[in-house]
N, CA and C atoms as a LAMMPS dump frame, in Angstrom:
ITEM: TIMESTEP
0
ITEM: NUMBER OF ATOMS
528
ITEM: BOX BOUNDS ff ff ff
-5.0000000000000000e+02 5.0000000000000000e+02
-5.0000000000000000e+02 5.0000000000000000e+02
-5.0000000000000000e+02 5.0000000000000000e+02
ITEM: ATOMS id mol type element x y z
1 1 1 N 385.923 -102.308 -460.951
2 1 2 C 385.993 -102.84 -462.3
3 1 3 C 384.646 -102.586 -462.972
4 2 1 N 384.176 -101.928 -464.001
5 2 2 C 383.538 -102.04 -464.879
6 2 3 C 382.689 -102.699 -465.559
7 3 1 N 381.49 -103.009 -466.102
8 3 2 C 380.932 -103.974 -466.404
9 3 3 C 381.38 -104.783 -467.184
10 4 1 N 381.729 -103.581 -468.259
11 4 2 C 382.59 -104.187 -469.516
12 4 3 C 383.61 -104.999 -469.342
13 5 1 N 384.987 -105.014 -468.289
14 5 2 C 385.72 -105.247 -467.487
15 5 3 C 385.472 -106.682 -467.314
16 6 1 N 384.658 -106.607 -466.617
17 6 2 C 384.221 -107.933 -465.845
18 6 3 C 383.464 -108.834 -467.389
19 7 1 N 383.23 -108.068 -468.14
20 7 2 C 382.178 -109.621 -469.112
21 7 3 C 383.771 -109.57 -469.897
22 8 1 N 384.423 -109.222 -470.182
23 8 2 C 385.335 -109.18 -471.444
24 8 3 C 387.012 -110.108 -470.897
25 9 1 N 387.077 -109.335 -469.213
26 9 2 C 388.071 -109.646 -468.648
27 9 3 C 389.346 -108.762 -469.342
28 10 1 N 389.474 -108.227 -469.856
29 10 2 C 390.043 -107.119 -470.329
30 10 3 C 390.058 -105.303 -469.983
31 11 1 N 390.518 -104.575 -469.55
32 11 2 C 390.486 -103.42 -469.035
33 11 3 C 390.115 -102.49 -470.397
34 12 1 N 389.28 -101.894 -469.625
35 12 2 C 388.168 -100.889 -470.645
36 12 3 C 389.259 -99.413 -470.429
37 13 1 N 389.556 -98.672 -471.133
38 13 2 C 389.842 -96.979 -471.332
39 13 3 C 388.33 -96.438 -471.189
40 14 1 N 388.05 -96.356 -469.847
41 14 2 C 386.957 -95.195 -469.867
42 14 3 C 387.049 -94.089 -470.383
43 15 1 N 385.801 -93.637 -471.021
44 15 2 C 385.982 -92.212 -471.749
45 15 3 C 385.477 -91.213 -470.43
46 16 1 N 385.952 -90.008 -470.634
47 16 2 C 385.673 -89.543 -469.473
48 16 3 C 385.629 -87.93 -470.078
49 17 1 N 384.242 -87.217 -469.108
50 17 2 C 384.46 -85.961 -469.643
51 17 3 C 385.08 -85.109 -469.751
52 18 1 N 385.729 -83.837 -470.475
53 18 2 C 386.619 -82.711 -469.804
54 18 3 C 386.217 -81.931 -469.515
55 19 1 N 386.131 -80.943 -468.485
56 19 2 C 385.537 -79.869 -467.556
57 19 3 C 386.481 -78.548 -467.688
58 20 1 N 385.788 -77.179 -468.131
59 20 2 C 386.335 -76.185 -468.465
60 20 3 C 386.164 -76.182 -466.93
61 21 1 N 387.048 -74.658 -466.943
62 21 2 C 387.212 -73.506 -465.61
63 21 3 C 386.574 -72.957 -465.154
64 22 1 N 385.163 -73.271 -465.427
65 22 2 C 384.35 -72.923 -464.406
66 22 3 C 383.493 -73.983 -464.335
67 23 1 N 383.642 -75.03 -464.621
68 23 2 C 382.958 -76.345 -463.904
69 23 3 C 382.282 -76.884 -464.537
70 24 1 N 382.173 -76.696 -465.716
71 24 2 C 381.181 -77.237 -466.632
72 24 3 C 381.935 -77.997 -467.516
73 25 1 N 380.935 -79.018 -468.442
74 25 2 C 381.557 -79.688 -469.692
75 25 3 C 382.166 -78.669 -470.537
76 26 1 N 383.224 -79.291 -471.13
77 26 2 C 383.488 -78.724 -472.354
78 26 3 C 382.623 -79.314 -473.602
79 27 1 N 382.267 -80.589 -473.392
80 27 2 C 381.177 -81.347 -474.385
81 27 3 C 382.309 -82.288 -475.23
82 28 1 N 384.054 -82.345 -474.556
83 28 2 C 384.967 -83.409 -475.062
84 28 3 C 385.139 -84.032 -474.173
85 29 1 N 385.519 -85.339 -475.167
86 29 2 C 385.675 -86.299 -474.169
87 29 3 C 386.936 -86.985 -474.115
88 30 1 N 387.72 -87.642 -473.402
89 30 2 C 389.449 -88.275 -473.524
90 30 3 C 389.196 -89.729 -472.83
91 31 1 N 390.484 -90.516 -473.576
92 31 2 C 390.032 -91.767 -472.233
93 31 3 C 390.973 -91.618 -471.013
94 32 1 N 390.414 -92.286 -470.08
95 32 2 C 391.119 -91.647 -468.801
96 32 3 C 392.477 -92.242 -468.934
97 33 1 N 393.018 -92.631 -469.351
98 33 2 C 394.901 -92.857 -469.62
99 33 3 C 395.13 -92.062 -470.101
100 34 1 N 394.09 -91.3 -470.916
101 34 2 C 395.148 -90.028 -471.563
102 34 3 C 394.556 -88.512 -470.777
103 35 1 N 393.893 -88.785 -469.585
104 35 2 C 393.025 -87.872 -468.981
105 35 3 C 394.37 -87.858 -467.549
106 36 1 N 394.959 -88.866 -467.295
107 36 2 C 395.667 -88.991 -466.418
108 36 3 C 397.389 -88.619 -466.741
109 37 1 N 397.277 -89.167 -467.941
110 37 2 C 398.776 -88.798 -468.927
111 37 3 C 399.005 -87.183 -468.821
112 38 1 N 398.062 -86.514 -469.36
113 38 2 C 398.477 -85.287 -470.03
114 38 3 C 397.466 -84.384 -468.387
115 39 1 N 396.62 -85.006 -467.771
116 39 2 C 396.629 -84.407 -466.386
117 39 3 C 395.733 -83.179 -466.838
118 40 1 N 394.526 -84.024 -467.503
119 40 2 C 393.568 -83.295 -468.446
120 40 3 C 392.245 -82.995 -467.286
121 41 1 N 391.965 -81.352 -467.122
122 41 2 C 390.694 -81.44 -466.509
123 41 3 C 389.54 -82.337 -466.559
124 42 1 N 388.928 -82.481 -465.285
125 42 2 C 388.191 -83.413 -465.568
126 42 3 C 387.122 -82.95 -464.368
127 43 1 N 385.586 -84.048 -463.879
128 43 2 C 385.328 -83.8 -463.172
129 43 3 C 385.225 -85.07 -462.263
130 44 1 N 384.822 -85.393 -460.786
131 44 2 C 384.878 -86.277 -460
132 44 3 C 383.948 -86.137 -458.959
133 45 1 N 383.573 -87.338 -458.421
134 45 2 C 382.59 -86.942 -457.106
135 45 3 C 383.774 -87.33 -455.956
136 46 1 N 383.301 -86.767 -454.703
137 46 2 C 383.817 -87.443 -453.16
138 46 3 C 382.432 -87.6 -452.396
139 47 1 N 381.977 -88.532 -452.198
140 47 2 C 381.124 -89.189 -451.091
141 47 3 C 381.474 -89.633 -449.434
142 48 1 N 381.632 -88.433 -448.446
143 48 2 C 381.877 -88.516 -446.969
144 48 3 C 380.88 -89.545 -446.433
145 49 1 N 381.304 -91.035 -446.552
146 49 2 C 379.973 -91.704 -445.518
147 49 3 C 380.194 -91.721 -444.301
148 50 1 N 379.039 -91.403 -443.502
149 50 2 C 379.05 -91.205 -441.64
150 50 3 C 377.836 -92.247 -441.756
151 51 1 N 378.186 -93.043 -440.245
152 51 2 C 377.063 -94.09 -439.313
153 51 3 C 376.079 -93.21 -438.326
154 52 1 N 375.437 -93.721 -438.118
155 52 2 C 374.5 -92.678 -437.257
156 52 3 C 374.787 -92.569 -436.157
157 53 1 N 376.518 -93.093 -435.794
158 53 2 C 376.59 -92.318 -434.141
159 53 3 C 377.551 -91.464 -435.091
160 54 1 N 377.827 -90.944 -436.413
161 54 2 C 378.56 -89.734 -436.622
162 54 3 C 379.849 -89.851 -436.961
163 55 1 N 380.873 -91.363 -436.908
164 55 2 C 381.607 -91.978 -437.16
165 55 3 C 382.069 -91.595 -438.986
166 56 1 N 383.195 -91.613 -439.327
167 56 2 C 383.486 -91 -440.747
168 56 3 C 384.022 -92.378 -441.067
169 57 1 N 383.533 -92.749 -442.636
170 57 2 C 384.425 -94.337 -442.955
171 57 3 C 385.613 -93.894 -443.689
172 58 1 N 386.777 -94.204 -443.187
173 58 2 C 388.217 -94.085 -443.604
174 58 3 C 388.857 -95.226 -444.329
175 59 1 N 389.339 -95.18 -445.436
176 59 2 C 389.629 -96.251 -446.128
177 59 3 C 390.967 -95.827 -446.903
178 60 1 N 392.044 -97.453 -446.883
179 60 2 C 393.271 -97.058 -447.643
180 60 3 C 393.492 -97.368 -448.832
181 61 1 N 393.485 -96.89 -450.003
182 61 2 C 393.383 -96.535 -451.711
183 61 3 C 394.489 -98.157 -451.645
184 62 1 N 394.191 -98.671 -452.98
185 62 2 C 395.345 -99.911 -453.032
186 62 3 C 396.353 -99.101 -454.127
187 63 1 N 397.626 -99.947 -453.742
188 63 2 C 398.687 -99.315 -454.634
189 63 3 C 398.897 -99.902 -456.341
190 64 1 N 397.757 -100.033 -456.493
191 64 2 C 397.623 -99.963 -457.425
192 64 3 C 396.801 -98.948 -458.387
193 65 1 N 396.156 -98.223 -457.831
194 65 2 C 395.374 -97.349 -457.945
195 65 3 C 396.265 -95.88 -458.792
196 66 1 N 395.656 -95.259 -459.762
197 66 2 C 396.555 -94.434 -460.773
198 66 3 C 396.815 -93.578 -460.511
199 67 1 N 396.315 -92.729 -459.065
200 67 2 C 396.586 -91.708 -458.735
201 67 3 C 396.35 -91.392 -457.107
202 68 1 N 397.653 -90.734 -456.287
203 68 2 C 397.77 -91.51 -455.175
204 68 3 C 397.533 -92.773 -454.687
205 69 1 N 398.002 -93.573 -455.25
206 69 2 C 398.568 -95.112 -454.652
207 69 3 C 398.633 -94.913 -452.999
208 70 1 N 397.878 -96.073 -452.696
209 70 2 C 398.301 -96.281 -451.102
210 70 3 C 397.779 -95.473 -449.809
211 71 1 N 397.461 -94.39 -450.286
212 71 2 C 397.464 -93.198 -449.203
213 71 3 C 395.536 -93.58 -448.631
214 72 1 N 395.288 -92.767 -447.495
215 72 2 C 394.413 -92.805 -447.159
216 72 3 C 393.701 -91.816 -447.3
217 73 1 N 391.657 -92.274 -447.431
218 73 2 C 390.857 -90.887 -447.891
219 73 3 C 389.423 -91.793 -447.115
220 74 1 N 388.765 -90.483 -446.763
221 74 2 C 387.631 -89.762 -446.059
222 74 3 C 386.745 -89.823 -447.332
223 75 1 N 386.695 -90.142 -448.458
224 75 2 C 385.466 -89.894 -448.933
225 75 3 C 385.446 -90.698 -450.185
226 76 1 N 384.831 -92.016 -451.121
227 76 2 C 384.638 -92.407 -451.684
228 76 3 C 384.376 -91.874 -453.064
229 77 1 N 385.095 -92.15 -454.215
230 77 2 C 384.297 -91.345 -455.454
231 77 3 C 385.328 -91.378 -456.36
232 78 1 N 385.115 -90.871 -457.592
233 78 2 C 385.844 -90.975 -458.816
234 78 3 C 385.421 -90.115 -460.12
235 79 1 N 386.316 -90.577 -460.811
236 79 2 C 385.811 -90.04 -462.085
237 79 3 C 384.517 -89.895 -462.691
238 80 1 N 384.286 -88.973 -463.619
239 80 2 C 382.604 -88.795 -464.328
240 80 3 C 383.216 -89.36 -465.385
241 81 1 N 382.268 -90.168 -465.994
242 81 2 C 382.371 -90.663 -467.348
243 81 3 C 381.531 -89.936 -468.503
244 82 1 N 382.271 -89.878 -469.514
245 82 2 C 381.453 -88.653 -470.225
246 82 3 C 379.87 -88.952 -470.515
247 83 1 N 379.1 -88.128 -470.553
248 83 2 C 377.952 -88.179 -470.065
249 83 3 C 377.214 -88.581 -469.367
250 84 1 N 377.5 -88.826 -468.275
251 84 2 C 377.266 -88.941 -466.511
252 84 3 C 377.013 -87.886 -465.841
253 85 1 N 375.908 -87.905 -465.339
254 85 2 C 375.533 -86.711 -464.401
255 85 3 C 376.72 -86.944 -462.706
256 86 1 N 376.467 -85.928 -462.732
257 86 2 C 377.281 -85.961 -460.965
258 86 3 C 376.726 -86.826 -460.188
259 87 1 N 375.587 -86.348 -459.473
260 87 2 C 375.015 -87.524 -458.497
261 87 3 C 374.75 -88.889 -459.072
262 88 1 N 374.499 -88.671 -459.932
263 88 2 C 374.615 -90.54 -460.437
264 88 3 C 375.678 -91.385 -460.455
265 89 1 N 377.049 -90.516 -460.746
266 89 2 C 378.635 -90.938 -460.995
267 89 3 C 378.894 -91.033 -458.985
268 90 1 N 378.368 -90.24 -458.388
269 90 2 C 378.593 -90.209 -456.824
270 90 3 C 377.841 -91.596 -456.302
271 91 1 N 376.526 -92.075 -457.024
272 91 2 C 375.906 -93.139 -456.505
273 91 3 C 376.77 -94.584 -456.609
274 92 1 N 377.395 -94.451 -457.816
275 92 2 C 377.577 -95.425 -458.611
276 92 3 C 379.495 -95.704 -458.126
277 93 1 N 379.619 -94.884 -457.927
278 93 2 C 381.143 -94.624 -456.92
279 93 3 C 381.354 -95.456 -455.693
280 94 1 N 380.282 -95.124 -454.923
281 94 2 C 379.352 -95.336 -453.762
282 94 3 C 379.215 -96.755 -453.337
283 95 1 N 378.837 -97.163 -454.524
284 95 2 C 378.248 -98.653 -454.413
285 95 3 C 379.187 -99.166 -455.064
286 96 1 N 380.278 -99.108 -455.881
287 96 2 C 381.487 -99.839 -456.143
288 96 3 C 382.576 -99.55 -455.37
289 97 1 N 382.752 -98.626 -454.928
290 97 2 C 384.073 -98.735 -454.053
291 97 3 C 384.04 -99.101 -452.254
292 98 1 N 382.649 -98.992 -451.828
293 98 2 C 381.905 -99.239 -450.451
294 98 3 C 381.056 -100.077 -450.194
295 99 1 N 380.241 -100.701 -451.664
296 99 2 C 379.503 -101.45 -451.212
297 99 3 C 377.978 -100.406 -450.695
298 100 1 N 378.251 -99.329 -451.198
299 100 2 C 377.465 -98.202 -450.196
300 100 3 C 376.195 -98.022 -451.176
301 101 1 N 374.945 -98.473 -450.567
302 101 2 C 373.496 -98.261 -451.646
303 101 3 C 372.643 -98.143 -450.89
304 102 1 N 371.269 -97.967 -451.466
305 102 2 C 370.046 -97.658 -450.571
306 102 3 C 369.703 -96.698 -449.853
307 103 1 N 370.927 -95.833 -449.848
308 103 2 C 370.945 -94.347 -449.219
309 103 3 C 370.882 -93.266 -450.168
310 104 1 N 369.969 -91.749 -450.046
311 104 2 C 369.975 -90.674 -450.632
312 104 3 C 371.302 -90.357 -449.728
313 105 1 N 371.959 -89.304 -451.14
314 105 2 C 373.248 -88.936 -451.008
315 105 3 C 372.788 -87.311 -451.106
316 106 1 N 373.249 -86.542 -449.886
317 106 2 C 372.866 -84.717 -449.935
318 106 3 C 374.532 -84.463 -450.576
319 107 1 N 374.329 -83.292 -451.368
320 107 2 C 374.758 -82.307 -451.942
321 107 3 C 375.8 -81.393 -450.459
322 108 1 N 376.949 -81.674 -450.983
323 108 2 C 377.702 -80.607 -450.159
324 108 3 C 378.707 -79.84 -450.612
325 109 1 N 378.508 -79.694 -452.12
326 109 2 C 379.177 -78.507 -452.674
327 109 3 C 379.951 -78.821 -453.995
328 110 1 N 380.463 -78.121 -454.075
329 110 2 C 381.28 -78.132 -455.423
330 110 3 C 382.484 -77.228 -454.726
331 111 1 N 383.742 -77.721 -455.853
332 111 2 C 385.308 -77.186 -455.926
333 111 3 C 386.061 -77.597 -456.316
334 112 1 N 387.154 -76.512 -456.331
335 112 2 C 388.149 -77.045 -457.816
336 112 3 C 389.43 -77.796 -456.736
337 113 1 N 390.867 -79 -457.64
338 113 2 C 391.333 -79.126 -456.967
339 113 3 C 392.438 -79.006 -458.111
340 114 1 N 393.809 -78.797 -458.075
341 114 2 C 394.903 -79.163 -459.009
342 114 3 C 396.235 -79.282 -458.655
343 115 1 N 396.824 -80.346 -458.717
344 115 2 C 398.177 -80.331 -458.476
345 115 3 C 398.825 -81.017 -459.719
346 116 1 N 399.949 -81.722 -459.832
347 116 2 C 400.758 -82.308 -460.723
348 116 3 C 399.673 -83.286 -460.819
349 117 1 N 399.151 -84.049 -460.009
350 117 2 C 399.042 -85.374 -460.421
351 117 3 C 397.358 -85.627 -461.068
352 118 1 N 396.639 -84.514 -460.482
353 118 2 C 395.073 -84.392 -461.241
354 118 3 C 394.823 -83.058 -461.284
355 119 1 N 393.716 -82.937 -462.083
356 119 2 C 393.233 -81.664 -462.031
357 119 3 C 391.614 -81.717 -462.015
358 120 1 N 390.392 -81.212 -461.528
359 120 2 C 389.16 -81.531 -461.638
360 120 3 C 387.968 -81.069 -460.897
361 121 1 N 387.057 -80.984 -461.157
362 121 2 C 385.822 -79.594 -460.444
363 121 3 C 385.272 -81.019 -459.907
364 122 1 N 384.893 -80.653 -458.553
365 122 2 C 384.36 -81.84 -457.592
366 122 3 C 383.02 -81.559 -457.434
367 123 1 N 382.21 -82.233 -457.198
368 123 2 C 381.219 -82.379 -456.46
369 123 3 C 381.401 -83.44 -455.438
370 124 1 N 380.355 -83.107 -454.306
371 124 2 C 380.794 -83.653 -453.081
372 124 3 C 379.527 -84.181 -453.109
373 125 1 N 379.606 -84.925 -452.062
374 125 2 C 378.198 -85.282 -451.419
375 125 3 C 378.4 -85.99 -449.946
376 126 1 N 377.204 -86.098 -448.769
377 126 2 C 377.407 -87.467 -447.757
378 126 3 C 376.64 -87.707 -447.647
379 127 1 N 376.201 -88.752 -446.861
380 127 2 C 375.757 -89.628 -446.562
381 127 3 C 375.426 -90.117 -445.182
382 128 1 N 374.489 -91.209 -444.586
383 128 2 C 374.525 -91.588 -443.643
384 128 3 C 373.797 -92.807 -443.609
385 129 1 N 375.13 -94.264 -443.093
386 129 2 C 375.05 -95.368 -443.599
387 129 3 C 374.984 -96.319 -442.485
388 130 1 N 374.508 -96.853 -442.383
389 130 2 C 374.841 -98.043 -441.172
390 130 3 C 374.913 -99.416 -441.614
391 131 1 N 375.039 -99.778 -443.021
392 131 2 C 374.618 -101.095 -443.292
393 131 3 C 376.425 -101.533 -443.384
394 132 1 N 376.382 -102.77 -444.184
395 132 2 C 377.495 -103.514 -444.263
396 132 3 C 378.538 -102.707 -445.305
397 133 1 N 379.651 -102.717 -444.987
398 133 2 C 380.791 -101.814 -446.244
399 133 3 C 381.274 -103.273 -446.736
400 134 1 N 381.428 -102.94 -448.202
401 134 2 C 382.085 -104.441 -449.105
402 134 3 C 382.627 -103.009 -449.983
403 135 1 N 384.296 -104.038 -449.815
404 135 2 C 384.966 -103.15 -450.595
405 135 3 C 385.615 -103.474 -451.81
406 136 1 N 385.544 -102.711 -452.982
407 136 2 C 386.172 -103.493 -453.963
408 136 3 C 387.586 -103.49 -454.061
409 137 1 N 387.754 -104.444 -454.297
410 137 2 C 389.256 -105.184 -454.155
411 137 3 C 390.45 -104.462 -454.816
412 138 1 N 389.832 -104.064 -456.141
413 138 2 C 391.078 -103.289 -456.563
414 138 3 C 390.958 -101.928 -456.468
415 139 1 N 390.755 -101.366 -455.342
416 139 2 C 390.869 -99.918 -455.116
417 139 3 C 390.675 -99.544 -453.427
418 140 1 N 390.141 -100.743 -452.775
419 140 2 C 390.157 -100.888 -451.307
420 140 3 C 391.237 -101.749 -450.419
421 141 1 N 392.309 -101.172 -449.992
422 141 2 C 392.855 -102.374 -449.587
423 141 3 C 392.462 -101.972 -447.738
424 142 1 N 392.061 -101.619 -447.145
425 142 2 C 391.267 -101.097 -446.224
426 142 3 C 390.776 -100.165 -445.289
427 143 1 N 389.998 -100.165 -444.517
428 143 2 C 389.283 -99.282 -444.215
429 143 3 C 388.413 -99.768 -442.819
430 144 1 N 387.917 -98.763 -441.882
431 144 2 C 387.681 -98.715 -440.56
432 144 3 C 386.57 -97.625 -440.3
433 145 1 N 385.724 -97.587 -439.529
434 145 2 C 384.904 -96.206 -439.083
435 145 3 C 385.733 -95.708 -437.68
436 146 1 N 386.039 -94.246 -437.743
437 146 2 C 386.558 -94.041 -437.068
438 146 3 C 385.67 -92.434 -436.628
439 147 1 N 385.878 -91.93 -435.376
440 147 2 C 385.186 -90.774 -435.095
441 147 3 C 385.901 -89.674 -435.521
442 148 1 N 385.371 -88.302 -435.06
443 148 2 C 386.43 -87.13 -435.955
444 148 3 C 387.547 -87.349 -435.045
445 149 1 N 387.283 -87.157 -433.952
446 149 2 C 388.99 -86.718 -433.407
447 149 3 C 389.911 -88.272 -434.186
448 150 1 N 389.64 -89.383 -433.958
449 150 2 C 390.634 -90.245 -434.409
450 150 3 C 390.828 -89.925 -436.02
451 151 1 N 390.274 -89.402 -436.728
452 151 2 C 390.442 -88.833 -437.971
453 151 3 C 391.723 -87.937 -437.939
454 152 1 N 391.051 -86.93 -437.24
455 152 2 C 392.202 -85.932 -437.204
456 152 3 C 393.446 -86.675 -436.601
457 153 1 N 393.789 -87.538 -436.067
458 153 2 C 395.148 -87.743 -435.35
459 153 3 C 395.614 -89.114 -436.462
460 154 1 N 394.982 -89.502 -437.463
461 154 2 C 394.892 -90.312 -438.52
462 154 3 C 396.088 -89.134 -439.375
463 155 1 N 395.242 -88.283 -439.838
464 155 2 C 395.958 -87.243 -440.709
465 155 3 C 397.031 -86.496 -440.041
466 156 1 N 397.244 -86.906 -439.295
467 156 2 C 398.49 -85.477 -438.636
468 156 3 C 399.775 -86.788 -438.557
469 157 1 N 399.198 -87.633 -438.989
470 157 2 C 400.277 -89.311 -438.399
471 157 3 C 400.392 -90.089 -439.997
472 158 1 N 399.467 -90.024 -440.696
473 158 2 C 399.63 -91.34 -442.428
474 158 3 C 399.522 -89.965 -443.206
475 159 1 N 399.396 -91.087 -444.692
476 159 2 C 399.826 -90.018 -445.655
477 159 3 C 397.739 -90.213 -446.521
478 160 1 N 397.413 -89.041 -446.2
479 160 2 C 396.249 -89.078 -446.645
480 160 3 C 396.297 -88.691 -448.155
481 161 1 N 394.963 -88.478 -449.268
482 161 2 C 395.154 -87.729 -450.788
483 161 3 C 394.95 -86.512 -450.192
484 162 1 N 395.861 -85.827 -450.465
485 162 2 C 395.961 -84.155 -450.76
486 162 3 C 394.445 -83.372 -451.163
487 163 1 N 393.552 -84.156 -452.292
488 163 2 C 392.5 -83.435 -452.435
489 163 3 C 391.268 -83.308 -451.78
490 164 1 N 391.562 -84.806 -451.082
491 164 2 C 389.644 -84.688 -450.299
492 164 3 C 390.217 -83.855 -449.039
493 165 1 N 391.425 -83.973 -448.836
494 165 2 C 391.687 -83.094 -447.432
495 165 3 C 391.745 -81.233 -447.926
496 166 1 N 392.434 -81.275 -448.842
497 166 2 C 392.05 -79.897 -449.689
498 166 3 C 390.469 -79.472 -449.549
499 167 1 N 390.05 -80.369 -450.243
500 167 2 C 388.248 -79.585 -450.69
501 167 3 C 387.569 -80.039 -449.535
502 168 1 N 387.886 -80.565 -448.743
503 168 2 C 386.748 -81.525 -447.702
504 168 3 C 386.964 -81.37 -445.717
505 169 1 N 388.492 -81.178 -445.841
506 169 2 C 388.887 -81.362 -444.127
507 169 3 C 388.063 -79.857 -443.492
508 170 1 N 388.144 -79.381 -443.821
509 170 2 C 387.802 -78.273 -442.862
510 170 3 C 386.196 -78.909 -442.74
511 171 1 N 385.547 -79.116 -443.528
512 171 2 C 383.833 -79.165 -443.274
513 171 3 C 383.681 -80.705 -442.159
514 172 1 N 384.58 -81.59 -442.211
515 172 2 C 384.514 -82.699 -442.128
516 172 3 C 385.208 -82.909 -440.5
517 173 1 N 386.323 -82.011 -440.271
518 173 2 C 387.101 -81.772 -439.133
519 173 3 C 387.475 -80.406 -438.772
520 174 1 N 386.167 -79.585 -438.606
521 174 2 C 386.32 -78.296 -438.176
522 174 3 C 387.398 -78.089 -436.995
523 175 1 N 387.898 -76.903 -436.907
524 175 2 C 388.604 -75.997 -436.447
525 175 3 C 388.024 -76.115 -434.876
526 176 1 N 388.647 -76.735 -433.643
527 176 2 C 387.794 -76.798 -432.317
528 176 3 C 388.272 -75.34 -431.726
């Protein structure tokens, strides 16, 4: 929830940027109901947090959530709000949906993802966390540290999001 959110108690239409085809702003902006409606490029972070024995934090999206409801994901993150830098929108992701702060976040790439239900140039990032996870309520309904192999037998068994496993599984659960 939002700052605005929370002082008003009323749900804010974030404005959010649109991202041409090769990854950049277009310099317009939409609110995300109509960024989600019409399935308007956009851009987003994913944040992979690992514990320092190497453990990946796995968490299940609440069904309430606007896009994949329910399913499970490997990496924390969301929308850019228009004029939001990436790593700042990845920090700020981070620490609202995990509870996740106090940590530098490395750079692990950029990529595109699109199906029916989003479309959007990613930036990635991870991490490495050992402190307490607090999850926010309306977008966490839960979550576990689990190692890679139980990852992988996670995904071959529930219904994970299509995109962080798109842009992210191979780096995250290489090929043995």
């Amino acid at each position: 929830m939002s700052p605005e959110e929370k002082q008003s108690g009323a749900p804010v239409d974030e404005q959010v940027a649109l991202y041409g085809t090769v990854g950049r702003p277009t310099g317009e902006v939409a609110p995300r109901s109509e960024v989600r409606a019409r399935n308007l490029r956009h851009a987003a972070t994913l944040v992979v947090v690992r514990n320092a024995a190497g453990q990946v934090y796995v968490h299940r999206r609440t069904e309430t959530k606007d896009v994949f409801p329910g399913r499970y994901d490997f990496a924390a993150g969301g929308v850019l709000q228009a004029g939001e830098v990436p790593y700042d929108a990845a920090v700020r992701e981070a620490a609202e949906e995990l509870g996740v702060t106090g940590v530098a976040l490395q750079p692990w790439g950029e990529g595109d993802y699109a199906d029916e239900d989003t479309s959007y140039h990613a930036f990635a990032y991870t991490c490495v966390y050992d402190g307490p996870i607090t999850w926010q309520p309306e977008e966490v309904a839960w979550g576990a540290w689990v190692t890679v192999e139980e990852l992988r037998e996670m995904v071959a068994t529930r219904p994970f999001v299509p995109d962080t496993l798109a842009l992210l599984g191979s780096r995250i659960m290489p090929e043995a």
